[in-house]
C-alpha positions in Angstrom: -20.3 -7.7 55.7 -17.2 -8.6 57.8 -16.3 -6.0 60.4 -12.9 -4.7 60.8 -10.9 -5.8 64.1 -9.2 -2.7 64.8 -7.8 -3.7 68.4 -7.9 -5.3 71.3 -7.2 -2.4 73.8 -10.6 0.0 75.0 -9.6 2.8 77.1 -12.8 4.2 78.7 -13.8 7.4 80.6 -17.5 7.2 82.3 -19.3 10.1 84.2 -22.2 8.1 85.4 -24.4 11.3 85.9 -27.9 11.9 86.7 -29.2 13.3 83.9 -26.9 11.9 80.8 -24.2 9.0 81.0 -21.4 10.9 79.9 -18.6 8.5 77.6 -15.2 9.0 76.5 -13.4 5.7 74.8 -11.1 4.9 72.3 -8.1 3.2 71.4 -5.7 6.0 72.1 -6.2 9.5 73.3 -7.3 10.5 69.8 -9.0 7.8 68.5 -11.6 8.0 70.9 -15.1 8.7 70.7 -17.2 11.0 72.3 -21.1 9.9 73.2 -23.8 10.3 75.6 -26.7 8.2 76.8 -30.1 8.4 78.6 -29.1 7.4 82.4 -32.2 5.1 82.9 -31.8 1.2 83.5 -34.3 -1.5 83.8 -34.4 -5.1 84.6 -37.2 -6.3 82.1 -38.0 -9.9 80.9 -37.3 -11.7 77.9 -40.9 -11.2 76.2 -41.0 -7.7 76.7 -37.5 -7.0 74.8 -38.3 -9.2 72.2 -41.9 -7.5 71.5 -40.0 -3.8 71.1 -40.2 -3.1 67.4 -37.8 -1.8 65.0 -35.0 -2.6 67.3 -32.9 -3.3 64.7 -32.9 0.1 63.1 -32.1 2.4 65.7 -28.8 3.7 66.7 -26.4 1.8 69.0 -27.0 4.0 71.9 -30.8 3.1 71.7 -30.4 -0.3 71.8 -28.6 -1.5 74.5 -29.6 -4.3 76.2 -27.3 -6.9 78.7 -27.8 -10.4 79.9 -25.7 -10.7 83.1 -26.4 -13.9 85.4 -29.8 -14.5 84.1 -31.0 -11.1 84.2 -31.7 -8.5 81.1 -31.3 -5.2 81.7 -32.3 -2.7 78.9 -30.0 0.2 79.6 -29.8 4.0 78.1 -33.0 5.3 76.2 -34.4 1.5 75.9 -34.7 1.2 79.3 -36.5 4.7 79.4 -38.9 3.5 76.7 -39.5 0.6 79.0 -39.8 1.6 82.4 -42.6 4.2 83.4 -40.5 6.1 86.7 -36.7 7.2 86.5 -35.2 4.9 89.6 -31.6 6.5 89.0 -32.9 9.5 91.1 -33.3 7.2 94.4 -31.1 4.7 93.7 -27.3 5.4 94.5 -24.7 5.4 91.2 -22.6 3.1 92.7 -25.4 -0.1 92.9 -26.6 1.1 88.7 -22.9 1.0 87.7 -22.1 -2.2 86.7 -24.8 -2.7 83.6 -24.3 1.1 82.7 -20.9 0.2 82.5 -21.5 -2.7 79.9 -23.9 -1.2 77.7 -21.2 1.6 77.5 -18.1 -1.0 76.6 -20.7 -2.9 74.1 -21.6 0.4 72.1 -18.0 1.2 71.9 -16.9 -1.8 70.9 -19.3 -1.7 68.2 -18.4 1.8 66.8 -14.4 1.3 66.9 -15.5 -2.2 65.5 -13.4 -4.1 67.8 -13.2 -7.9 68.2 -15.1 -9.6 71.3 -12.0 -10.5 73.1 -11.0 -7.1 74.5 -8.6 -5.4 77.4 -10.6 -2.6 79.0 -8.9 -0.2 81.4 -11.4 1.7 82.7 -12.0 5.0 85.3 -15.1 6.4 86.4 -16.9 8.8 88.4 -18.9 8.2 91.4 -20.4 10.9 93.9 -17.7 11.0 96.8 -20.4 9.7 99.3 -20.4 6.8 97.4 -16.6 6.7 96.5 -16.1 4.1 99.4 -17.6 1.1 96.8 -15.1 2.0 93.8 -13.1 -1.5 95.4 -16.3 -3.4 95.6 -17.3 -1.8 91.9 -13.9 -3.2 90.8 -14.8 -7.1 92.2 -18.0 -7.1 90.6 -16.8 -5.6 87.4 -13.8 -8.1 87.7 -16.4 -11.0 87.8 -19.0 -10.1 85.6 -16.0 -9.9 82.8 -14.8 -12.5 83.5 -18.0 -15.2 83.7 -18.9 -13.1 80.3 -22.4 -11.3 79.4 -24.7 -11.5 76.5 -24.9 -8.6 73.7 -26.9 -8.0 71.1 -24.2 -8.7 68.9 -23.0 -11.9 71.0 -21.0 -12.7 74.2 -18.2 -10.7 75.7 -15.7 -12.0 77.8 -13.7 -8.6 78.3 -9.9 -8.5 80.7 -10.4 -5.5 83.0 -6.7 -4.4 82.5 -6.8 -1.2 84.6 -9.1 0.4 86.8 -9.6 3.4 88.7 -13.1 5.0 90.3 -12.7 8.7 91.1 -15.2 11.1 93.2 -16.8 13.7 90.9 -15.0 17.0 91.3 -11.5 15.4 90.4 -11.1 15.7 87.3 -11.8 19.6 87.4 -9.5 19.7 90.7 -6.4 18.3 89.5 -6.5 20.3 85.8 -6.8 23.2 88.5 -3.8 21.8 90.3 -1.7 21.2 87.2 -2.6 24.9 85.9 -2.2 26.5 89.1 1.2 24.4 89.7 1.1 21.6 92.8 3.2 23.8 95.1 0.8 26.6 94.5 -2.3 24.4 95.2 -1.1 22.4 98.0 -0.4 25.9 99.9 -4.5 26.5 100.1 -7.5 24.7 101.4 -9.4 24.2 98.2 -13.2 23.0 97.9 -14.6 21.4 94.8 -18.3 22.2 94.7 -19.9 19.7 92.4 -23.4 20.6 91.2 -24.9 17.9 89.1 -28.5 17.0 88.4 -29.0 14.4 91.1 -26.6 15.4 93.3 -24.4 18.0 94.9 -20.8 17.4 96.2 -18.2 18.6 97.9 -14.6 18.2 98.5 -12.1 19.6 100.8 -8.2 19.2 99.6 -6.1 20.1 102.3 -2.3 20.0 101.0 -3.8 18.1 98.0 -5.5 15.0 99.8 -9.0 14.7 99.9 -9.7 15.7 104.2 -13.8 15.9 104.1 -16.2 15.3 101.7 -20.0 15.2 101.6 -23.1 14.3 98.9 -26.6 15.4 99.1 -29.7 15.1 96.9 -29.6 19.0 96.3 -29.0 18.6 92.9 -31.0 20.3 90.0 -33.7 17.6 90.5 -34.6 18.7 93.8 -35.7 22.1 92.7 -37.9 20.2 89.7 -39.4 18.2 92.6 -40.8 21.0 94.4 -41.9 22.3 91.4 -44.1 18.7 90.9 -45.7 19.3 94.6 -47.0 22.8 93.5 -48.5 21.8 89.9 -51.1 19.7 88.7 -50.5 17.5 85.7 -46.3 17.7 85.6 -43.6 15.5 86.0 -39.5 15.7 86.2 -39.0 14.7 83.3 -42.0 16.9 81.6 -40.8 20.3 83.5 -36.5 19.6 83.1 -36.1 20.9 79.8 -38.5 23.4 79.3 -37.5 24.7 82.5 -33.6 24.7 81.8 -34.5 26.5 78.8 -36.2 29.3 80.1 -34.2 29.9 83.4 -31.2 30.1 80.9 -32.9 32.3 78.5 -35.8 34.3 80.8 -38.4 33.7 77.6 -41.6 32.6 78.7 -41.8 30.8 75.2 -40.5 27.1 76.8 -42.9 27.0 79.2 -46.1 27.1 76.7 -44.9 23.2 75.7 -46.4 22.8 79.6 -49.4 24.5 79.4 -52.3 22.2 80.0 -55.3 23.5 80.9 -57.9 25.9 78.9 -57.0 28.8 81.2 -53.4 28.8 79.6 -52.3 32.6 80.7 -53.5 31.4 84.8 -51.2 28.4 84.6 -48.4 29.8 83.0 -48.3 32.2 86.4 -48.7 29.1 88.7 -45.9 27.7 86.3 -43.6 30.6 87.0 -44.7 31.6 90.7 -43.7 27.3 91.6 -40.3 28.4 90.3 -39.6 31.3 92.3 -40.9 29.8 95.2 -38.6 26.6 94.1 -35.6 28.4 93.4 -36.1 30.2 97.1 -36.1 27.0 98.7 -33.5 25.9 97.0 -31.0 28.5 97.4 -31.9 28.7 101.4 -31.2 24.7 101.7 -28.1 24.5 99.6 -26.7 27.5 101.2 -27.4 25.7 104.9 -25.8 22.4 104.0 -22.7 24.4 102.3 -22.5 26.1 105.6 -23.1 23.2 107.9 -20.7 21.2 105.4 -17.3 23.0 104.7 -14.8 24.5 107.1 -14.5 28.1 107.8 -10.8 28.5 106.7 -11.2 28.0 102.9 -9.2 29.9 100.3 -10.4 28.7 97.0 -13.8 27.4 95.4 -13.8 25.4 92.2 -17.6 25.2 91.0 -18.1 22.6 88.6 -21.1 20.6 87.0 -23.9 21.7 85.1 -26.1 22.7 87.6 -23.6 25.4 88.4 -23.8 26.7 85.3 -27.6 27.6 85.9 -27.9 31.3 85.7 -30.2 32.0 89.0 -28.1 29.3 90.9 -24.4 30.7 89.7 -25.4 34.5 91.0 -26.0 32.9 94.4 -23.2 30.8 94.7 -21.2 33.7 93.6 -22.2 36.2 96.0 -22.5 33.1 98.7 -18.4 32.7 98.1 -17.6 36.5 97.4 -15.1 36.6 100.2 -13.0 33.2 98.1 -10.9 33.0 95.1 -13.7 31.1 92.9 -12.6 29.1 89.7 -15.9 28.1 87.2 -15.4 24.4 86.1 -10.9 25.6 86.3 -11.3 27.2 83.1 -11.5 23.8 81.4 -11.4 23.8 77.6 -12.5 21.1 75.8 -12.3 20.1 71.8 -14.6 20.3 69.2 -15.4 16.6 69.2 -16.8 17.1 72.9 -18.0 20.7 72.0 -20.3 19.2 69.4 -22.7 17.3 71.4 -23.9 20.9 72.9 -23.2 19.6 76.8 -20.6 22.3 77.4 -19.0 22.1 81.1 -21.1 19.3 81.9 -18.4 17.5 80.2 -15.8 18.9 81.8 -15.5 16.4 84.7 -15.0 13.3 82.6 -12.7 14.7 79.8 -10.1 15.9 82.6 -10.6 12.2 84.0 -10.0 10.7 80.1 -6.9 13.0 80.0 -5.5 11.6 83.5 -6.0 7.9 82.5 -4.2 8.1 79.4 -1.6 10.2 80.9 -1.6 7.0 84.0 -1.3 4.2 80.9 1.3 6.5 79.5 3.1 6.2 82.8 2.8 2.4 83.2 4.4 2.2 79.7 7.1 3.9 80.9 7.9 2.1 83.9 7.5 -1.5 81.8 10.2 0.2 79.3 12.4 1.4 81.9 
């Protein structure tokens, strides 16, 4: 059957997290769709992709594979099926960009069923530490469009009509700026703190420009980590959900998925005695690097990311910035479609960045008009 061409134009709106891919694109601000995918990537060869089976049947975001200048990269959940680690915990955002980006443009393209020949104008987040490549992202992106890369549905030789690369933390500050008023914002010495699950951020705005700004690895992952040097027989990507489940909840019932051994009611202890002893070195670190990071003379604190939304590690952030004006994620609201897929706040980040790229095309319609 024939697909549709709807349009040429993609407008896209990518938090390239740690823990989910996080997508906004459409063809206007309310023909968009709302997705997320598995963060993992892998280079594989030929044979190995074409001995995965039933390929054909599963959904779009499952099957994303790219051919870029000779090399395949299975991206999303086909590159977790395929690799055995998760490199995107090492391995800065910035250098796994480029095919993340792809696979994301290829399964949009596919569900607005758009023609090959499209005009992308793309924005993105990237950790501020890494926000220094955005014009090097841009090149490459730039080149790889243009020399084309192989689909599973065929070649694509997109136009990157627009682009802009963001640190994560803006889109939450400036929906605080616009609520709060610009005057109002530019009087204080605000800091964006940006929990995610590989990272944590900051961002100092004095008189609304960016003045300091730091990244660690002191993200939710780090606290998993120390869990994995205490336990026998776990993994990141074993403890993550169970875990986030039952520090959200405080039911023992998620952690019995973990239980291992024959001596089930000593291990669950162990299991819960790693993550107090975890979440203890965690909060002493981050509180250290907050302290050794951001200037004495700050008014407000936006927290934003989903780490921050972890009960045990909100209560400490609150009490650690008691003596601030704190805003959680600016009071972001976000619509049902984005609602549905259960991520909450962690969302938060990249819708405010979709709102501010439509409202920049918007703009640049004007001024052609004009």
């Amino acid at each position: 059957m024939k697909k549709t061409v709807v349009e040429k134009i993609l407008n896209v709106s990518v938090d390239l997290g740690g823990s989910k891919t996080k997508v906004i694109g459409g063809t206007s601000f309310k023909k968009r769709v709302v997705l997320t995918m598995e963060p993992s990537l892998a280079q594989v060869p030929r044979s190995i992709l074409n001995n995965v089976m039933g390929l054909e049947n599963a959904n779009l975001e499952d099957k994303v594979w790219l051919e870029v200048e000779d090399k395949i990269y299975a991206v999303g959940y086909l590159g977790k099926v395929l690799t055995v680690s998760n490199p995107q915990l090492t391995a800065l955002k910035s250098t796994t960009a480029i095919p993340k980006i792809l696979g994301v443009i290829w399964v949009l393209k596919e569900r607005l069923k758009l023609s090959n020949d499209l005009r992308v104008n793309m924005s993105c987040l990237l950790p501020p530490g890494e926000i220094k490549d955005r014009e090097k992202l841009e090149v490459e992106l730039k080149q790889v469009f243009s020399e084309g890369f192989n689909t599973p549905t065929g070649k694509l030789t997109p136009k990157l009509n627009y682009f802009n690369c963001l640190a994560e933390g803006s889109g939450i500050y400036m929906l605080h700026r616009a609520k709060k008023g610009k005057e109002l914002v530019n009087a204080s010495v605000v800091a964006v703190v940006m929990l995610g699950y590989r990272n944590a951020s900051v961002m100092v705005f004095r008189r609304g420009i960016i003045n300091e700004y730091q990244t660690t690895e002191l993200g939710f992952a780090h606290l998993i980590k120390s869990m994995v040097k205490q336990l026998s027989g776990q993994t990141i990507e074993r403890l993550t959900p169970s875990m986030v489940k039952y520090r959200e909840t405080g039911s023992e019932v998620p952690l019995h998925s973990l239980l291992l051994s024959d001596n089930k009611s000593l291990e669950l202890e162990e299991i819960k005695k790693a993550s107090q002893v975890s979440q203890e070195g965690y909060e002493y670190e981050l509180s250290n690097w907050l302290s050794e990071v951001l200037p004495s003379d700050i008014e407000e604190v936006i927290l934003a990311g989903g780490t921050s939304d972890d009960p045990l590690i909100r209560a400490k952030l609150l009490h650690y910035f008691s003596d601030k004006k704190v805003y959680l994620h600016a009071q972001v609201e976000l619509p049902p479609d984005v609602e549905a897929l259960g991520l909450g706040n962690r969302f938060g980040d990249v819708w405010c960045l979709w709102d501010f790229l439509n409202f920049q095309l918007n703009q640049r319609k004007r001024r052609k008009v004009a």
